[in-house]
Structures are given as structure tokens and as C-alpha cells.
C-alpha positions as CSV (number, residue, x, y, z in Angstrom):
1,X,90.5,114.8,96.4
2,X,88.6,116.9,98.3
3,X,91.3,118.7,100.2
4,X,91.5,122.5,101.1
5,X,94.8,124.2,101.1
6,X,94.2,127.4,103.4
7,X,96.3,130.5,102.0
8,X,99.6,131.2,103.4
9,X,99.9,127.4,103.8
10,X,103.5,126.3,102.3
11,X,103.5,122.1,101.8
12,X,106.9,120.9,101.4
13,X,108.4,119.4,98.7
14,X,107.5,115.4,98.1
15,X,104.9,115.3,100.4
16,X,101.8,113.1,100.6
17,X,98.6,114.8,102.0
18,X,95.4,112.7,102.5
19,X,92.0,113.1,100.8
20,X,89.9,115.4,102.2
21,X,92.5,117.0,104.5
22,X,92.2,120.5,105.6
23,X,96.1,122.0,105.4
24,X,95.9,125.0,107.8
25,X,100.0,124.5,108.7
26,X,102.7,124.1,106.4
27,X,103.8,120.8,105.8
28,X,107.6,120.1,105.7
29,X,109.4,118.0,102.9
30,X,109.6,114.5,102.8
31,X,106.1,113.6,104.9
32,X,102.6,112.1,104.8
33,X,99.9,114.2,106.3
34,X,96.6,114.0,106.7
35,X,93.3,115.2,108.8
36,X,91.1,118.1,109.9
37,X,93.1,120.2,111.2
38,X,95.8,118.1,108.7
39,X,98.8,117.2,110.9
40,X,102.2,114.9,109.9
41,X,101.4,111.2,110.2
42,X,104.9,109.7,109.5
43,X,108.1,110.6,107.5
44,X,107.6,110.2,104.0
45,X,110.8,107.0,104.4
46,X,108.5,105.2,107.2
47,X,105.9,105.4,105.3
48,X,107.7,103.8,102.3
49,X,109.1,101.0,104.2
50,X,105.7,100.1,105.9
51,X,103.8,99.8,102.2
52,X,107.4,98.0,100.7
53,X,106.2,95.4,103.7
54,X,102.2,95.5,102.5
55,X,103.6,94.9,99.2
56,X,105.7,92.4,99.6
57,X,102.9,90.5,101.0
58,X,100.4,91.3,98.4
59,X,103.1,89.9,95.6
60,X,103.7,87.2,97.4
61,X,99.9,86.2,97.7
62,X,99.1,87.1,94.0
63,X,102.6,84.8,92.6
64,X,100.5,81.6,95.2
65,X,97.0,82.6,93.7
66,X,98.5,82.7,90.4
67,X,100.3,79.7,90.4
68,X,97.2,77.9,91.5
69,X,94.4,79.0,89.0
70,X,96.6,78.8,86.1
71,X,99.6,76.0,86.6
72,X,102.8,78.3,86.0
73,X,104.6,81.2,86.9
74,X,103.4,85.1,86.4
75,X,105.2,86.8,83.8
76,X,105.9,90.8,84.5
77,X,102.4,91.5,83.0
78,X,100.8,90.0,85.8
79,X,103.2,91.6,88.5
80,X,103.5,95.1,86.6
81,X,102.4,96.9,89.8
82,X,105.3,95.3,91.8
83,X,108.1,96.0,89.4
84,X,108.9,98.6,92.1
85,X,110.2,96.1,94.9
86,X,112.7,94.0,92.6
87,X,113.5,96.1,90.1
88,X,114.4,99.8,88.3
89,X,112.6,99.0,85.3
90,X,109.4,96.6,84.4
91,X,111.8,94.9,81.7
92,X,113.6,93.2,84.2
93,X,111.1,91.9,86.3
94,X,110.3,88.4,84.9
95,X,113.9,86.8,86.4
96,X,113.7,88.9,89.2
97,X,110.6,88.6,90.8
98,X,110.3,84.5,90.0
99,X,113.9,84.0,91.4
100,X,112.8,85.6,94.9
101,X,109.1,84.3,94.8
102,X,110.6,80.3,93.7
103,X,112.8,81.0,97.1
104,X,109.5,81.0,99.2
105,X,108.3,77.8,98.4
């Protein structure tokens, strides 16, 4: 969004460059960049890791939140956008997810 690529500029491949960056440098595989001039924030696997964490947390909150406003456990609707963390496939989620998150408490 908002982000100029300058000509000439190669951005490597699986690369994740921040809204309204200006890319004047190429960017090389497997990083997160971002700014003006855009530069290379983290390897693309530290930055993984660090929102796997953030995740994590934020499951973990919505499984408490949800158990409180409506007596039972979240089924793999509820936790569709933490499928990710537990599992290959959203299928699978339901027994996966509530076997780690009953563990907590």
C-alpha cells in the first residue's frame, strides 16, 4: 500500500516490504523490510517466530474470553485464524488447539 519500487530495484524472493516504503535497494530473499529509504528489519524466520509468540498469546486470550462469555470451549470456527500454530489444515484444529489450550488452565 502506498509503496514505491524505484527501477532497477530487484526484491527478493518471499520478502515482506512495509506500507508506504520507498525500495531504492534490492531486497534479498527471505526478509522484512520497511522505511524511507526502505532497509531490512529482520530475517523473514525472526520475524515468524516473534508473531508465532504474539499469536500464541492472542489464542490463548481469545480460548479465556471465550470460555467466559459463552460457558464452553471454541470450536475451529472461532480459532480459524490460529489454525496456523497447531495445525497443517483448519480440519484438525478442534482437538488440537483445545488439547493445548485445556493444558493452560
Amino acid at each position: 500500500m502506498n509503496t514505491t519500487i524505484l527501477k532497477g530495484v530487484h526484491i527478493g524472493k518471499n520478502v515482506i516490504i512495509g506500507a508506504g516504503s520507498l525500495v531504492n535497494r534490492d531486497i534479498p530473499d527471505n526478509s522484512v523490510a520497511a522505511g524511507n529509504p526502505c532497509k531490512v528489519i529482520r530475517p523473514l524466520s525472526e520475524y515468524y517466530e516473534k508473531r508465532k509468540k504474539v499469536q500464541l498469546q492472542e489464542a490463548t486470550e481469545l480460548v479465556v474470553k471465550y470460555r467466559e462469555r459463552y460457558g464452553n470451549e471454541p470450536d475451529a470456527r472461532a480459532l480459524h485464524e490460529f489454525y496456523w500454530l497447531f495445525s497443517d489444515s483448519p480440519e484438525e484444529l478442534d482437538g488440537v488447539f483445545l488439547t493445548y489450550a485445556g493444558s493452560l488452565w
